[in-house]
Structures are given as structure tokens and as C-alpha cells.
N, C-alpha and C positions, 0 to 999 in steps of 0.2 A: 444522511441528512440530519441523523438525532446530532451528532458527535458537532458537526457546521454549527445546529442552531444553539448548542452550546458554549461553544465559544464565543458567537457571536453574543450570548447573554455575558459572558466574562468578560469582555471588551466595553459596556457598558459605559460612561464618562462618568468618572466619580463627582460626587456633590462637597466642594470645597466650602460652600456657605456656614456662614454662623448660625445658629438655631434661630430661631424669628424668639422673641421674650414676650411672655405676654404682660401687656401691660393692666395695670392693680388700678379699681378704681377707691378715692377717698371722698368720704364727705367730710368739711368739714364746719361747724358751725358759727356764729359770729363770735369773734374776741379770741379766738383759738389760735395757735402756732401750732403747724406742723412742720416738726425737726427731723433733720440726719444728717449726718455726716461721710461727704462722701471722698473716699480715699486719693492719692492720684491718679492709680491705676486702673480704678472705675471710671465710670461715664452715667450720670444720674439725668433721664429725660424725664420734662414736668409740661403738661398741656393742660389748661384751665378749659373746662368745658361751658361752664356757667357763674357768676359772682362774680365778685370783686374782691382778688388777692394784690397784698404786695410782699415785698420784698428787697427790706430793708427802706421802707420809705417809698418804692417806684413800684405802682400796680405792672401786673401783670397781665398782659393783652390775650383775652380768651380765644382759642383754638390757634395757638400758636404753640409750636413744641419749643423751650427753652431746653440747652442741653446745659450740663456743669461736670465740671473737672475739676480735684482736689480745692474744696469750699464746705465750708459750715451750711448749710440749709434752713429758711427760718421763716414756713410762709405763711402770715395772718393772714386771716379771714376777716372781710371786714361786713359781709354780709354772710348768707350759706352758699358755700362755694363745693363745688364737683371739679373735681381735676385726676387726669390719672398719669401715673408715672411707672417710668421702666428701668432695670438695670441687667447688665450680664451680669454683675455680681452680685451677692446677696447683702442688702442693705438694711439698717433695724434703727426704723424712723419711729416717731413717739410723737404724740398729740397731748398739748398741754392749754391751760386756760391761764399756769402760773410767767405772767409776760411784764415785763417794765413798759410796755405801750404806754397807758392811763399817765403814766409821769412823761411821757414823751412826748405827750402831746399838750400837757398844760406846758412843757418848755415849750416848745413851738410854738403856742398861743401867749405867749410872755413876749417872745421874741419880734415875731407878728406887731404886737404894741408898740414895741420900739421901732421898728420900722417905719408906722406909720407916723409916729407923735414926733421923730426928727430926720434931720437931711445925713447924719450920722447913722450910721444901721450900728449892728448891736458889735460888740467885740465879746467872745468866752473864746475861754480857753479851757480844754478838757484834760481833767485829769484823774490817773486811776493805775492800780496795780494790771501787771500784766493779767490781760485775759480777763479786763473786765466789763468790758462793752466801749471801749472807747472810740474805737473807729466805726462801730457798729449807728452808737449815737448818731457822731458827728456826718456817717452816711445820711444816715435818716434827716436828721435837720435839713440838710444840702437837699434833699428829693423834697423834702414837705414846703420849703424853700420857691424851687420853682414851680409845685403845683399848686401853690394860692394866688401869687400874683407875678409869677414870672421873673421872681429875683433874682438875680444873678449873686449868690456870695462865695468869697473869697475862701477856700479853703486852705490849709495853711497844715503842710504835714514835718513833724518834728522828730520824725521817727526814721532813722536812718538805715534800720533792719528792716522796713518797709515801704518796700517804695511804690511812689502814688504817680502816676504816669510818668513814672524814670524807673531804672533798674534801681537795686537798694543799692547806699552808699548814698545816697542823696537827699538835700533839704528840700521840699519844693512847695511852692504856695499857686495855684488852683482856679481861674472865678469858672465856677460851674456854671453852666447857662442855656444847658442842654442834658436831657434822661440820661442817668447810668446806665451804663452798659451790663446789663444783671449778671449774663452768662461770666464775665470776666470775672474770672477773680482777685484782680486788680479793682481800680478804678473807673478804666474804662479800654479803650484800642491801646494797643501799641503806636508810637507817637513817632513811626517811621512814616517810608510814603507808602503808599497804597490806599484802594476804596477801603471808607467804613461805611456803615449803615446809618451811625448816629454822628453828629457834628464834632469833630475832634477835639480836644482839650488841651489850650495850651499856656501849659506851666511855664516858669518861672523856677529856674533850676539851680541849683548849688549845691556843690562836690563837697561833702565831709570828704570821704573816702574811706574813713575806718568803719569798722565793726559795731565795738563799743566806746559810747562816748567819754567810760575812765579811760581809755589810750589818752584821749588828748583834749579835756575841759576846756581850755583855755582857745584853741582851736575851733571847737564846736559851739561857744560862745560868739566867736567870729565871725562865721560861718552863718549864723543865727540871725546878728547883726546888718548881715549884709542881705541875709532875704527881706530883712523889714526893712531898711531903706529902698528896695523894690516895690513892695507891699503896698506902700507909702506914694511914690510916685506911682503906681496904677490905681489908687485910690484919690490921687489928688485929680487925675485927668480923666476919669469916669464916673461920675458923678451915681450912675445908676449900680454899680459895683459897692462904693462904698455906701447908698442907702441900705444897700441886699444885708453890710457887714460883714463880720470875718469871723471863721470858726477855726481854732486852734486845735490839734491834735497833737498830745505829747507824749513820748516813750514812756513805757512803762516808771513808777515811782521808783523801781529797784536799781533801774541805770543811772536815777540821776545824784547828784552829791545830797547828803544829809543833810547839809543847810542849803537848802534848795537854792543854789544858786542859780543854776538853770533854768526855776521858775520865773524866780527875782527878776532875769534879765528878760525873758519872755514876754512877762509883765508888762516888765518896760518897752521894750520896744516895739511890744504888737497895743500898746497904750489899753490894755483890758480891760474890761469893767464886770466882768461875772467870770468866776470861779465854779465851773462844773466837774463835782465829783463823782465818779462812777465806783462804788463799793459797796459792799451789802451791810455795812454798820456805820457808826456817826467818827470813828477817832479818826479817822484819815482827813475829814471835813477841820473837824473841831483844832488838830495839831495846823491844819494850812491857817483857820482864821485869827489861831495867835501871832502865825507870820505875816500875814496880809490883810489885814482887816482895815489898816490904812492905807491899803495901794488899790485895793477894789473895794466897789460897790457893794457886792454883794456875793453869798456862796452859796450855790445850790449843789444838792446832793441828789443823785438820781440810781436807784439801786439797783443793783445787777440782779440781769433776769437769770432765772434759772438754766435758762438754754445754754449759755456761754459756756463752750468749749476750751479747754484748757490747751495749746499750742505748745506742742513739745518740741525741743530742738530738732528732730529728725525734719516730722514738718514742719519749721518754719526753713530748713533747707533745702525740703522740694518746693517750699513757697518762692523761695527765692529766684531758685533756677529756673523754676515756672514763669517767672517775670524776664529772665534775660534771657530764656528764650523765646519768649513774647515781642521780646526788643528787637530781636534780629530777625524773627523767622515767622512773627503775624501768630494767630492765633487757629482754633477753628474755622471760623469764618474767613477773614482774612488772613491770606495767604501770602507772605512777602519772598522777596528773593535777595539776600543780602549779595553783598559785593567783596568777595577776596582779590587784596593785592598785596605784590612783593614791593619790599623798600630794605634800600640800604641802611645800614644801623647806624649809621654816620648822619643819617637825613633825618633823623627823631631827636627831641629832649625831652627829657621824661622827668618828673620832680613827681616829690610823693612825701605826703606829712607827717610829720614829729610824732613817735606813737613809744610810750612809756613802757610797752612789753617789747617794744624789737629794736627801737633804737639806742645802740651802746652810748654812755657818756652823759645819762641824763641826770641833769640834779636842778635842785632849787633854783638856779640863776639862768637857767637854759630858754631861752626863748622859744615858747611852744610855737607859736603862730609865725612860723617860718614854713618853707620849704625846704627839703634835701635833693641833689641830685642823684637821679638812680644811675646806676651801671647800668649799661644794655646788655645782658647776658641770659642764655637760655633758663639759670636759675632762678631771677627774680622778675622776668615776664611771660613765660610758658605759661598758656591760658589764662591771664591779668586782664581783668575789665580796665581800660583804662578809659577818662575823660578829656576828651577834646577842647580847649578852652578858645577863647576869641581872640588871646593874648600871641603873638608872633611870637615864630621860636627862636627867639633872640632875645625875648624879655626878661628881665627880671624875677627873680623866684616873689617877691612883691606884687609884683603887676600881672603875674600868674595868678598867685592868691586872692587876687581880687576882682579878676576876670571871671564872666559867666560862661558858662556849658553851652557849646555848637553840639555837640551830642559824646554818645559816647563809639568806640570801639573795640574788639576783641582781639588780644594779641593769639594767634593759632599756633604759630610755630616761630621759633628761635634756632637760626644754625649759627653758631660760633663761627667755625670754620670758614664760609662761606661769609662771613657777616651780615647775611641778610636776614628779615623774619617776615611773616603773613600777618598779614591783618584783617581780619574782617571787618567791613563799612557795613551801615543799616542800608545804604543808598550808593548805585553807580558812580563811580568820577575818581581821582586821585585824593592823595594822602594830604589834607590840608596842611597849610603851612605855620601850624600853631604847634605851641605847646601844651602837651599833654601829663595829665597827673593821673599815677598808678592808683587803684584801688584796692581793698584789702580783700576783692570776691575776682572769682577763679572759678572758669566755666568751660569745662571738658564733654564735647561734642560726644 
């Protein structure tokens, strides 16, 4: 009987569980940020027990766990707040009182004025070296936005290595008009089908397609052009949209050309009237209002907090791939089910833009703002995000270029042999019958 109840104790069901974490509580007091930084590999939960936190402009709902994946962390206190948070990995958070708030809120209260004083809401445009608060601002504006009077404005993202309810490689302009979505480390859902929780966002999309905007100036000026003639017509026919105004978000200073062309045109065609600098000293201001001092209003400087983390290429390429597969496959909460289908290499056209590192034969007289046709082969579409355009695949490489985004898809596999390839859809049904343009991002399952 000894030997029986022995074994029977070796037979035992082993315990496959993860260890329970116990979660840390924090106080923190009014005017305070508390920061961390949480890796992709981690998982950082935040539950407000008491007070009033936000983040990034959008409080945070007490006894609700917020979870976060690969994101900077930054949550005022706007009263004395208790919240406790948990992680499997070991995380090394810091409480500071030194915060850009106090400047963020007399803009808000600037902006606020203009809204009420005309039927035109306000136009800025943000600008500042990588990694200096500039989408962090222009969040903030957008939530304080609709927590006063329910405005709706037009966000407006120029940043093609970050994409705002698209994957990156794209321009897209925004009217917010419902809470951010906090946990996302985007902007807000993925902009497939399925439930979300929070009312979905629907951009106004255009395909650069490249990387860097030196590949192709001329291009991305186009490209730029053509969101503001959108911009334009959705502000002419909602009247409540363009009281809200438009906030502009621009790439970093270091991508764009030294005689700010790129501003210059911005400028113009998003018709600006305030100049928001995000930097911790005055020459970045001071050099823009030599150039502009006749095209806008006014320049305000708004100085980077100490929090801002500095984005290294590594992560902005889990940042990336974080987003496309957000695109295809939902997120935490929502959970999507993308659509693989085969097609013949015969039944696609593919065009894909003039880029000054890869296209052979480029000189002075070359027409940037064209289209190239691609070859259909496993070398140059094997895991290629490419964009679905409205334009029939029979159009013009033209009438390509100036067609808007049905969405996008992912090329999975290329057989020469066989001439066929896969594709992956966000959404069930067959291979639409448009023309599609290759992008410079490549996303391996």
C-alpha cells in the first residue's frame, strides 16, 4: 500500500500556470506624471482606484484595468490619485512633477478662444525634432478638444513612419469625435471589421508608400496636396468639424528638406495660422519665424517635457509591425479574422513610386510624381504591404496616383512556377478589381 500511495503522489497534475504578480500600489499627488516604459515583450496593467488620472489628455475610468503593450507611459494626476499596477517583467517607473502640462493647457485655453470668437476653428501645425512631444501634444489637444465642448477636430498626420489609423506608409487626416482609445498604441482600433468598444475612426487615407520622405520630395508634396484638397471638402460640408479646426502633425525636422519646403507647402495648403514648436530652447522657433513670420499668425513654442523618451530604430520597428498587425489580426480586445486568397499573377497590377535609392536612371529631368510598373515576381512582392486603390486595373498610372485607399493588403506568398501568389484581405470576399501600389514595408508572419 506504501509503494500504491506513492505513485499515486507522483501522478499528481502538474501546475502549468503563470505565477499570480502581485500588484504594487502608488500614490500619486496632484501635478505629478508617473512614467515607464513598457517594452513589447512586456504587458504593463494600470487600475485607478481613486482620483482623477489622465493620459495623454483622456482620464482614466476608476477601477477598470487598462492593459499596455510596447508604449511610453505618462499618467498625471490631476487630483491625489491611488492606482495600482502589475507586470511579469520588471519595470522601472519614476514619479516627476517636472511636466509641459501648465504650457498645454494655456494652448488649449488659446485654442478654446478661437473657437468660440469664429465659425473657422483654429489651424496649427506642429513642429519639432524627433522625439519631442509632438504627437504626444497634438493627442492631448484632440482629448481636451472633446472634453470641453464636444468638438470634433480634424487631425491631420504627416508622418509617414507613423501611421494613425492606417498602417505606416500613409498620409491621413482624422476628425476625432469620440475618446481615444488609451490601451492602443496607435491612435485608436484597427480600422478593419469587427466590434470595438469605442466609436471607430474614419480617416481619410493616402499612400506615400515610401519610408523616407528624401526618396521622393516631389512626390510627397503630392501626396500632401491631395489630403488637403480632402481636408477641404470635409470641412466645407461640416460645419461643426471645421469650427472644432485642424491640428497638423509633422515628421520629425531631420526628414524634412533644409529650406523647409515641406513646411512652406503644409502651410499652404492646410491655410495655417499658428506655428507650434515643440523643443527645449528658442533657435528652432526663432530660425522658422525668419521663414514664416509672413505666412502665419503667430509662433508658439511649447517645451519638451522631460518624460519624452527617445525612439530608437529598433523600436520604431516593433512600432510598426505592431500596427500591421493590428491591421490584419485586431488587437487585445478585438480580435479579427483576416481572409487568405489565391490569384493568378496575371489578374493584379501593381505600380509603385519613383524612389531616388532604388530606382536606376534617376536625374534632374525625371519626373518624380509618376508611377512605375512592377514585375510580379517572388522577389519584389514576398511579404510587400501593398495599397488597394479605387482606381480600376486598367487605369492609368495617373489616375492610380490620384485615387484614394479601399484598404490595404498583404502579399504572403509568390510561386513563379505556378504563377500564382496569396494574399491576405482585412475582410472576407474576393480580390477587388483595382489597381494596387507596392509599399516600401514588408511584414513576415
Amino acid at each position: 500500500m506504501t509503494a500504491m500511495s506513492n505513485i499515486q503522489e507522483s501522478l499528481q497534475p502538474i501546475d502549468f500556470d503563470s505565477p499570480v504578480v502581485a500588484a504594487k500600489s502608488v500614490l500619486i499627488p496632484p501635478g505629478k506624471e508617473w512614467r515607464v516604459k513598457v517594452p513589447a515583450e512586456s504587458k504593463l496593467t494600470v487600475k485607478i482606484l481613486y482620483g482623477i488620472a489622465e493620459l495623454f489628455g483622456t482620464e482614466l475610468t476608476n477601477d477598470i484595468e487598462y492593459t499596455f503593450k510596447c508604449a511610453n507611459i505618462a499618467i498625471l494626476a490631476i487630483d491625489h490619485v491611488k492606482f495600482e499596477w502589475k507586470s511579469s517583467d520588471p519595470l522601472e517607473p519614476s514619479l516627476s512633477s517636472d511636466t509641459s502640462m501648465p504650457y498645454i493647457y494655456n494652448m488649449h485655453f488659446a485654442l478654446e478662444k478661437m473657437r468660440i470668437s469664429s465659425f473657422d476653428g483654429p489651424r496649427i501645425l506642429i513642429v519639432g525634432k524627433s522625439s519631442s512631444g509632438k504627437t504626444t501634444l497634438a493627442k492631448t489637444l484632440c482629448a481636451y478638444a472633446l472634453k470641453s465642448k464636444a468638438y470634433t477636430p480634424m487631425y491631420v498626420n504627416l508622418n509617414p513612419q507613423e501611421g494613425v489609423f492606417s498602417p505606416p506608409g500613409c498620409l491621413t487626416a482624422t476628425p476625432i469625435s469620440d475618446i481615444l482609445e488609451v490601451e492602443s498604441t496607435t491612435w485608436g482600433q484597427s480600422m478593419t471589421s469587427g466590434a470595438t468598444r469605442l466609436h471607430n475612426k474614419q480617416p481619410m487615407v493616402k499612400n506615400f508608400g515610401l519610408e523616407v520622405i528624401a526618396e521622393n520630395r516631389e512626390l510627397y508634396i503630392e501626396i500632401m496636396d491631395q489630403l488637403a484638397r480632402s481636408v477641404d471638402g470635409r470641412l466645407k460640408n461640416d460645419p461643426h468639424v471645421r469650427r472644432s479646426g485642424v491640428i497638423v502633425d509633422t515628421p520629425p525636422i531631420s526628414h524634412l528638406d533644409e529650406s523647409f519646403v515641406e513646411l512652406e507647402a503644409a502651410i499652404k495648403n492646410f491655410n495655417i495660422g499658428t506655428l507650434v514648436v515643440c523643443a527645449s530652447d528658442d533657435s528652432l522657433a526663432i530660425q522658422l519665424n525668419q521663414k514664416f513670420q509672413t505666412q502665419v499668425r503667430s509662433i508658439v513654442r511649447i517645451p519638451t517635457s522631460p518624460g519624452t523618451v527617445e525612439i530608437d530604430e529598433v523600436a520604431r520597428r516593433a512600432f510598426q509591425r505592431s500596427q500591421v498587425s493590428e491591421y490584419f489580426y485586431g488587437n487585445l480586445v478585438t480580435v479579427l479574422s483576416p481572409y487568405t486568397i489565391g490569384v493568378d499573377l496575371m489578374d493584379v497590377v501593381i505600380w509603385k513610386p519613383k524612389s531616388k535609392l532604388t530606382t536606376p536612371g534617376i536625374s534632374k529631368t525625371t519626373n518624380m510624381i509618376e508611377l512605375d510598373r512592377v514585375e510580379v515576381t517572388a522577389s519584389n512582392l514576398q511579404h510587400a504591404l501593398v495599397a488597394i486603390t479605387y482606381a480600376p486595373r486598367k487605369s492609368t498610372p495617373q489616375e492610380v496616383l490620384k485615387s484614394d485607399i479601399l484598404g490595404l493588403a498583404l502579399i504572403t506568398e509568390v510561386n513563379d512556377s505556378k504563377r500564382k501568389m496569396r494574399i491576405l484581405l482585412p475582410v472576407p470576399g474576393r480580390l477587388p478589381d483595382k489597381a494596387m501600389i507596392l509599399t516600401a514595408y514588408r511584414y513576415l508572419e
